[in-house]
C-alpha positions in Angstrom: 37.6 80.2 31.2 36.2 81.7 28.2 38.3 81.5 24.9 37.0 83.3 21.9 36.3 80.9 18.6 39.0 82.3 16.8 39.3 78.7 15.2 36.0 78.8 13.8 36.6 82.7 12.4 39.5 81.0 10.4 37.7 77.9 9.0 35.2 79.6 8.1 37.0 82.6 6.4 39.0 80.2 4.6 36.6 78.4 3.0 34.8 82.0 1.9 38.1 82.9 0.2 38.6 79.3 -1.7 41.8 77.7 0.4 41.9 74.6 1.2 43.5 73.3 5.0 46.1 71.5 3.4 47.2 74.7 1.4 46.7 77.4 4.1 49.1 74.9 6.0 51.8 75.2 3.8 51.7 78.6 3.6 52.0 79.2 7.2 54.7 76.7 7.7 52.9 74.3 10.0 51.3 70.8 9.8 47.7 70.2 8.6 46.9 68.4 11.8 47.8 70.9 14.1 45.7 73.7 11.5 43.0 71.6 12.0 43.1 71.4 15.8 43.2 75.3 15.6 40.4 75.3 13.4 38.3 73.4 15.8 39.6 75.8 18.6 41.4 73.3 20.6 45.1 74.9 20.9 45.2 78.6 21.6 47.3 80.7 18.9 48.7 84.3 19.2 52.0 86.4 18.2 52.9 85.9 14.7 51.4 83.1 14.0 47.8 85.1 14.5 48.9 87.6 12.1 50.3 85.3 9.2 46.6 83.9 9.4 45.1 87.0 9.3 47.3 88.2 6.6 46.8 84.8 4.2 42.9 85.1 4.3 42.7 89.2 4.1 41.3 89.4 8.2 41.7 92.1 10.8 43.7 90.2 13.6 41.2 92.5 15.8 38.2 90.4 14.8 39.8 87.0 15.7 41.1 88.2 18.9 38.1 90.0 19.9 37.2 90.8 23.1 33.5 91.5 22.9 33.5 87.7 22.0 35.3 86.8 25.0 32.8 88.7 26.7 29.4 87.4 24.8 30.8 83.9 25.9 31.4 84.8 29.4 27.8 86.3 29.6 26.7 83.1 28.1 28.5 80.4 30.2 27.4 83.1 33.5 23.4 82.6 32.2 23.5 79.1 32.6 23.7 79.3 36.3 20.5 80.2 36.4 18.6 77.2 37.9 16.2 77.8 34.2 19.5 75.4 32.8 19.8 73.4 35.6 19.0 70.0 33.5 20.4 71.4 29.9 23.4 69.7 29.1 25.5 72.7 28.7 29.0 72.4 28.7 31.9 75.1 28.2 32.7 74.2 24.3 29.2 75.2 23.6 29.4 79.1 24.1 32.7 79.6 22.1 31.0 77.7 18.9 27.4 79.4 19.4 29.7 82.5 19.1 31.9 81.3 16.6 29.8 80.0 14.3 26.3 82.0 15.3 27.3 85.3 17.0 23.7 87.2 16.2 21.8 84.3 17.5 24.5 84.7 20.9 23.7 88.0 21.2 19.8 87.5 20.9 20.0 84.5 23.4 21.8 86.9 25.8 19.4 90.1 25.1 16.4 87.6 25.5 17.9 86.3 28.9 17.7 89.7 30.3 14.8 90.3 29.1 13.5 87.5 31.1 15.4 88.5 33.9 13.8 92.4 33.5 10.4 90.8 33.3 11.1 89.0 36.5 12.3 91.3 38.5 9.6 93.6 37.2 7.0 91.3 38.0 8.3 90.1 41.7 8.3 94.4 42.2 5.0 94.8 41.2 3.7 91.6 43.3 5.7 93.2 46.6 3.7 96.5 45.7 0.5 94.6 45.5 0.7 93.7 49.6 0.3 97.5 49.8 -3.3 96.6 48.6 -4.8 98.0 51.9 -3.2 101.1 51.5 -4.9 101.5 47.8 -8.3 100.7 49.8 -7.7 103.1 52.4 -6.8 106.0 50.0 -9.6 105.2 47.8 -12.0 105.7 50.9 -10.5 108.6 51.8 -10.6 110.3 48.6 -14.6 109.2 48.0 -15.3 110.7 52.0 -13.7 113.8 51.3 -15.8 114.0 48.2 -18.7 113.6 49.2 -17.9 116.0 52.0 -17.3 118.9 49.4 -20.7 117.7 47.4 -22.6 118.3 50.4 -21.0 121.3 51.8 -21.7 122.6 47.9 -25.5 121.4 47.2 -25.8 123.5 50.7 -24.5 126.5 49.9 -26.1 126.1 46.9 -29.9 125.7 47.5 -29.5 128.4 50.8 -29.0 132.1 49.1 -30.0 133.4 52.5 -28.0 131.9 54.7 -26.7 133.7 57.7 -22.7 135.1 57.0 -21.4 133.2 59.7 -23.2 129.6 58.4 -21.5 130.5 55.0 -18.0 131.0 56.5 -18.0 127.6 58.3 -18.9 125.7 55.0 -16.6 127.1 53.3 -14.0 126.4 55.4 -14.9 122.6 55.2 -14.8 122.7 51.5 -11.5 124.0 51.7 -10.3 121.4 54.4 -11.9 119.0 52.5 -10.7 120.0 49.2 -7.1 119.7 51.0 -7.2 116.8 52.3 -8.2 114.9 48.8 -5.6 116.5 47.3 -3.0 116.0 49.1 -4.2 111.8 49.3 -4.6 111.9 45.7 -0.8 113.2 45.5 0.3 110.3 47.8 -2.0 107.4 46.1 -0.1 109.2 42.7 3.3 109.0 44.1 2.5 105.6 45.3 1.2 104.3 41.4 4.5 106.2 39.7 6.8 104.0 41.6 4.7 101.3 40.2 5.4 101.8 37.2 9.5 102.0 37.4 10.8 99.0 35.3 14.1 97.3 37.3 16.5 96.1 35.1 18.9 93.4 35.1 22.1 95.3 33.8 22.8 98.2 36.8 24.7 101.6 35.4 28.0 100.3 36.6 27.9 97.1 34.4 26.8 99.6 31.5 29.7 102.0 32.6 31.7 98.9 32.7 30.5 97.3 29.4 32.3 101.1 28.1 35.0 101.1 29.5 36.0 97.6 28.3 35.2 98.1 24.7 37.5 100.7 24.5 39.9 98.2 26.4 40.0 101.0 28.9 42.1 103.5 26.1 40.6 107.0 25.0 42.8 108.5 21.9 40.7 111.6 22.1 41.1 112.1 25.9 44.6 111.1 25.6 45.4 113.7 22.6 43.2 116.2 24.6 45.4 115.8 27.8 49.0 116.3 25.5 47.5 119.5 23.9 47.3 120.7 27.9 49.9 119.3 29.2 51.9 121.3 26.7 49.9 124.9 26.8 50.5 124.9 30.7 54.2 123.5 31.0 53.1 120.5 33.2 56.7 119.2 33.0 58.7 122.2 34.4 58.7 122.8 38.4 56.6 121.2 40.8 53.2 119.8 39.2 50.9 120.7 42.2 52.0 124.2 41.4 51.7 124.5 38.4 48.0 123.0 37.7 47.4 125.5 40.5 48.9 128.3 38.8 47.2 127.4 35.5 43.4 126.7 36.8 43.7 130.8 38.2 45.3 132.0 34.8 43.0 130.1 32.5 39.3 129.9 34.7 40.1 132.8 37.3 40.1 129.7 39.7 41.5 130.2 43.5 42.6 127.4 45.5 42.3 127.8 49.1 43.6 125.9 52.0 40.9 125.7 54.7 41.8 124.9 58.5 39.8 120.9 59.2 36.0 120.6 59.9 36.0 123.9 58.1 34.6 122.2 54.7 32.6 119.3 56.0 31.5 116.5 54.3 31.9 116.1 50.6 31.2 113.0 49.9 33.4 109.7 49.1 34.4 110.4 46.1 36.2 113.9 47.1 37.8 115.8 50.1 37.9 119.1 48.2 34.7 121.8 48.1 34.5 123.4 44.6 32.4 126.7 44.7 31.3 127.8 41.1 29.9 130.5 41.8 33.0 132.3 43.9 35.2 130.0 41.6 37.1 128.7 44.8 38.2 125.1 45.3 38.4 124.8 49.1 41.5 122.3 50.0 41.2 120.8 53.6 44.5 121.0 55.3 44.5 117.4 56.0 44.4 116.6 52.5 47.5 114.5 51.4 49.9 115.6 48.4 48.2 112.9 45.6 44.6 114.0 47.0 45.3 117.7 46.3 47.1 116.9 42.9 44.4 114.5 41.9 41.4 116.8 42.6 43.1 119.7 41.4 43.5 118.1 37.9 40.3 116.2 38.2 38.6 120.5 38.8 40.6 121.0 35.5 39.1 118.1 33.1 35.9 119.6 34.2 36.2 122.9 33.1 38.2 122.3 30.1 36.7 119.3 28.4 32.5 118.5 28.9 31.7 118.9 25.7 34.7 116.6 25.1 33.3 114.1 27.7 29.7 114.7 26.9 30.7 113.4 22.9 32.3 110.1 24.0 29.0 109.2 26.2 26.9 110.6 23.5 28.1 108.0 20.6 28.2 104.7 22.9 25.8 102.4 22.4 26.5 100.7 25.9 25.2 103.7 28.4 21.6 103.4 28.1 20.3 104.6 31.5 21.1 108.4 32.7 22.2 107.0 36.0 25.1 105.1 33.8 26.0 108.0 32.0 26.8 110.3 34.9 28.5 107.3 36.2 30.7 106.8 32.9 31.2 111.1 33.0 32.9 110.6 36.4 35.3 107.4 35.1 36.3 109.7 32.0 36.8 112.7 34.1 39.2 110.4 36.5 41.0 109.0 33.2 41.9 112.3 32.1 42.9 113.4 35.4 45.3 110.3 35.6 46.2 111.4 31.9 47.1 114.8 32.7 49.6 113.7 36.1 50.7 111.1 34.5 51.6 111.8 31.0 51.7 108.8 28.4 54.8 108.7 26.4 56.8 110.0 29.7 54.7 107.3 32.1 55.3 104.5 29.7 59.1 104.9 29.3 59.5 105.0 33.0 56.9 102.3 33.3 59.3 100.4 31.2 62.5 101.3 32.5 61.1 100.6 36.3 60.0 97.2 35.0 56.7 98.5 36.1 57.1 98.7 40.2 54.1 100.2 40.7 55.0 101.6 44.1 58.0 103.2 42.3 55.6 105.0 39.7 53.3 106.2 42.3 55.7 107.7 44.1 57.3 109.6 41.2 54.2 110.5 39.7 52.5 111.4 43.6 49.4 109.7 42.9 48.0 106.3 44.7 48.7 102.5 44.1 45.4 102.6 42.5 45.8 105.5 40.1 49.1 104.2 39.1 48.2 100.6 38.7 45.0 102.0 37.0 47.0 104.0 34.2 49.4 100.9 33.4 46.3 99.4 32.2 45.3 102.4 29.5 48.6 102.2 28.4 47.1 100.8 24.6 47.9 103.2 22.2 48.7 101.3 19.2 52.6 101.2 17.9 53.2 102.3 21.7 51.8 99.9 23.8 52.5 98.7 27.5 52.2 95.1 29.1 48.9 94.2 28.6 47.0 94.2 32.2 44.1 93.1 33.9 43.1 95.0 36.7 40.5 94.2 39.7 39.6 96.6 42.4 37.7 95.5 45.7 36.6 96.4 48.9 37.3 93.6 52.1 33.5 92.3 51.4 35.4 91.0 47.9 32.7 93.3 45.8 34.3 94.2 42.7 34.2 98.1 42.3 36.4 98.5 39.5 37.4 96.3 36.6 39.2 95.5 33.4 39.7 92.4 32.1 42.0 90.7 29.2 41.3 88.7 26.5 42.2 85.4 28.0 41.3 86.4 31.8 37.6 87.9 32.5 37.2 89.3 35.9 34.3 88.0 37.1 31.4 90.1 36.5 29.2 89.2 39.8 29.9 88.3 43.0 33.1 87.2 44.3 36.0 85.6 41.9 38.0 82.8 43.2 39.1 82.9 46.8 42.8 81.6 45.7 43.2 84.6 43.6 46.3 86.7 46.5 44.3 89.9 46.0 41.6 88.7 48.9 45.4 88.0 51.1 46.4 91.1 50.1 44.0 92.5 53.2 46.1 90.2 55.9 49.0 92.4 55.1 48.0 96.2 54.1 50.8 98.3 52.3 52.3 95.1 50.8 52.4 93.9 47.7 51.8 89.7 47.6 52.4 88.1 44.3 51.5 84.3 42.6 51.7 82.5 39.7 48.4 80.5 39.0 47.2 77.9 36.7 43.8 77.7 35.3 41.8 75.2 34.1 42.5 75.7 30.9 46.5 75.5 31.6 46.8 79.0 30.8 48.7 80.9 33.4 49.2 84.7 34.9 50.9 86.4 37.7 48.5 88.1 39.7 50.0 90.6 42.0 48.0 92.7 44.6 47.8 95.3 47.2 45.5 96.7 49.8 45.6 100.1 51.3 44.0 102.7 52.9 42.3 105.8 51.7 43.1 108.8 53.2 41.9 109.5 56.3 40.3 112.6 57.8 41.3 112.1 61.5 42.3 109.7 64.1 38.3 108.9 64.7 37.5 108.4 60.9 37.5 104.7 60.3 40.4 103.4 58.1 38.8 102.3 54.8 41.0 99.6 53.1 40.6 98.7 49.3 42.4 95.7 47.1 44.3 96.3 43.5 45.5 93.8 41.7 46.9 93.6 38.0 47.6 90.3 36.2 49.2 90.0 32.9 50.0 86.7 31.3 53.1 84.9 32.0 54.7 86.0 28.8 55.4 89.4 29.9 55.7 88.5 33.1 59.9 88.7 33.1 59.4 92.9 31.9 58.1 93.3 35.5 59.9 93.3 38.4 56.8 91.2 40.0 58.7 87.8 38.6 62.2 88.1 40.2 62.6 85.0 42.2 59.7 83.4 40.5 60.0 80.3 38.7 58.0 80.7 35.8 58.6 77.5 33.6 56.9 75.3 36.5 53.8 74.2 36.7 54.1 72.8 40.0 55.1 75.8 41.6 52.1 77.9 40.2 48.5 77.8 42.5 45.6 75.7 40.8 43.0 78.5 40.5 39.8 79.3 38.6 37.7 82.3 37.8 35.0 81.6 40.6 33.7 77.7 41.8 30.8 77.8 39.7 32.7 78.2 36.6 35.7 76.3 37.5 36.3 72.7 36.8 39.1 72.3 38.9 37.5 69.1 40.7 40.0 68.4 43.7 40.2 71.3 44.8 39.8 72.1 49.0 37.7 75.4 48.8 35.4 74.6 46.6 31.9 75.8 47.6 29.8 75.0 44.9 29.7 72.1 42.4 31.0 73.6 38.6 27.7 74.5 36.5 29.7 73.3 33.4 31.7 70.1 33.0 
């Protein structure tokens, strides 16, 4: 598992700033031996200890504990499994110093691996296009038949002024068939050549989206601040909520909301059940539609309206949503966090977060929204001087593809593919509607409690298929007593807690049963 050089940050500032080990030892109450196995990033430091550090040698405790370095080394350790390192001795104390010690270099090595990887992909596209060779040939033939069909027809008319009315007709009709035909091949052979020339790129615009997301360690302040400013104009906390973000999207856009008998609004699409007509400034409810769906598209209709040039400036100032595709993505994420936001209020949310010791299924229920939504506004719960349990979150469908993640500093969710098949959110699916819960043991000996739960979309009808999904949050075992997720748990043993990894080819657990790969790194 990826740990961040924090160690080498230290030795390295101390030594700018003119303290030797022995003295920055003293000062921090601890021995000079076990200073200098933190400085060579071999014991794992946090709490207060982390801040007297960053206080004796004038750091931000944000740069030692940094997760974009967490991530640069996870991007690192993942490019080695690229059979290009097969025969490199890489091992998983080289990232974390490259980082440490190099980070610019890091950072080229990883921009010049997807480079690579662009240029690859662009050039095994371009080879596949080539077997459409006989297709070029054809259209080229075409094209020159057609032309020298409509030279012809033209030397003809031409060089006959006196040619008969009827005789004139016909040849101009074949130099406007003719003409027809060659353009509407030279359209084709165009379309053909443009898709050519469309670069594919490594990173997709949900990595991008999810790249975002994570450097903001999934908290907006100006979304959050946006959301309290509403939340107090329309009175969200008196009476029933539905009603009221009802009442307040007709008195503040002239927006009706209308409850249609089934079938009568059709297919929206997966992402909503509800039909939003701009034009008659209706949102069409289907009848079928559950309380948390009507509540959650209701207030998702009301970020939309109030806030795009809100939205529009968070996706405008990122440097991680490069591609169009990932910025409509990323508008659609920040439209869902303020809609969670907005039914789900922060200072109130927390407090009962806290008081409920963070039962999710409680939260969702109070609050009317899904395991999901609820599980997925614990985790923006980061507002500084007022923060909740720190979370990880990992959202999949029954195939194990990850659709939604967040990670922490000391647990990356695995970016692709599948994570390890130990990890109870892939049980979670045996028993739908329950939650399952472990304590694991990585590598590394750092441990979490992972606790998980599949369940079903809403469904449209008894013939619509039943779509199940997978949450899980994980926080590490030193919060884990705050939630009610560790009653019964024995969380000083090690014995009791499953042997896991973050996926087999980054795990170096070397006994264990379902490994399917042999570890890339020793």
């Amino acid at each position: 598992m990826a740990r961040a050089p924090i160690g080498l940050k230290i030795k390295k500032q101390r030594k700018q700033v003119g303290v030797t080990q022995a003295q920055l030892a003293e000062r921090l109450g601890i021995s000079g031996s076990y200073l200098n196995l933190i400085e060579n990033n071999k014991r794992a430091i946090g709490g207060k200890l982390l801040q007297r550090i960053s206080q004796e040698l004038g750091l931000d405790i944000g740069s030692l504990d940094g997760e974009s370095d967490r991530r640069l080394i996870m991007d690192l350790n993942e490019l080695t499994t690229d059979p290009l390192f097969q025969n490199m001795d890489l091992t998983h104390a080289t990232a974390p110093s490259l980082v440490g010690q190099h980070p610019r270099w890091a950072r080229a090595l990883k921009i010049l691996y997807r480079t690579y990887v662009d240029q690859g992909q662009t050039i095994k596209a371009l080879s596949e296009r080539l077997n459409y060779a006989p297709y070029i040939d054809d259209a080229i033939f075409q094209m020159l038949t057609n032309a020298t069909a409509i030279r012809s027809s033209s030397e003809i008319l031409g060089t006959a002024p006196d040619m008969k009315e009827a005789d004139r007709a016909q040849f101009l009709s074949i130099l406007s068939e003719e003409s027809q035909k060659l353009a509407g091949v030279a359209a084709g052979l165009g379309n053909f050549l443009d898709n050519a020339k469309v670069q594919t790129r490594s990173m997709t615009p949900a990595e991008e989206v999810d790249d975002f997301v994570m450097d903001h360690q999934g908290f907006f302040p100006t979304l959050e601040n946006a959301a309290a400013d509403m939340l107090a104009e329309a009175d969200f906390h008196g009476g029933d909520t539905e009603r009221v973000i009802q009442d307040f999207l007709e008195r503040k856009f002239d927006v009706k909301v209308t409850f249609s008998k089934d079938r009568e609004i059709g297919f929206v699409g997966k992402l909503h059940q509800c039909s939003y007509n701009p034009i008659k400034r209706v949102l069409s409810v289907p009848s079928y539609a559950s309380a948390l769906t009507r509540r959650y598209e209701m207030a998702c209709l009301l970020v939309e309206l109030s806030w795009v040039d809100l939205i529009s400036e968070e996706i405008r100032k990122s440097d991680f949503l490069i591609s169009a595709a990932a910025q409509e993505l990323a508008a659609i994420a920040l439209i869902s966090y303020s809609a969670r936001a907005l039914l789900m209020p922060y200072d109130e949310f927390l407090e009962d977060a806290v008081r409920e010791r963070y039962d999710v299924d409680v939260l969702s229920r109070k609050y009317t929204v899904s395991f999901l939504q609820a599980a997925s506004r614990l985790v923006s719960l980061r507002k500084p001087k007022s923060e909740g349990i720190p979370f990880a979150l990992m959202h999949i469908n029954p195939a194990g593809r990850i659709i939604k993640r967040l990670t922490l500093p000391r647990l990356p969710i695995p970016r692709h593919g599948n994570a390890c098949p130990l990890w109870d959110i892939y049980s979670s699916f045996q028993t739908p509607g329950r939650i399952v819960r472990q304590i694991t043991l990585f590598p590394n000996k750092e441990r979490f409690l992972f606790f998980a739960k599949a369940e079903a979309s809403d469904q449209h009808g008894y013939s619509q298929p039943r779509v199940l999904k997978a949450t899980m949050l994980a926080c590490e075992t030193l919060h884990a007593e705050q939630t009610v997720y560790a009653d019964g748990l024995d969380m000083s043993s090690e014995k009791l807690s499953d042997r896991v990894g973050l996926s087999c080819r980054l795990c170096s657990w070397q006994d264990c049963a379902h490994r399917e790969e042999a570890p890339i790194l020793s």
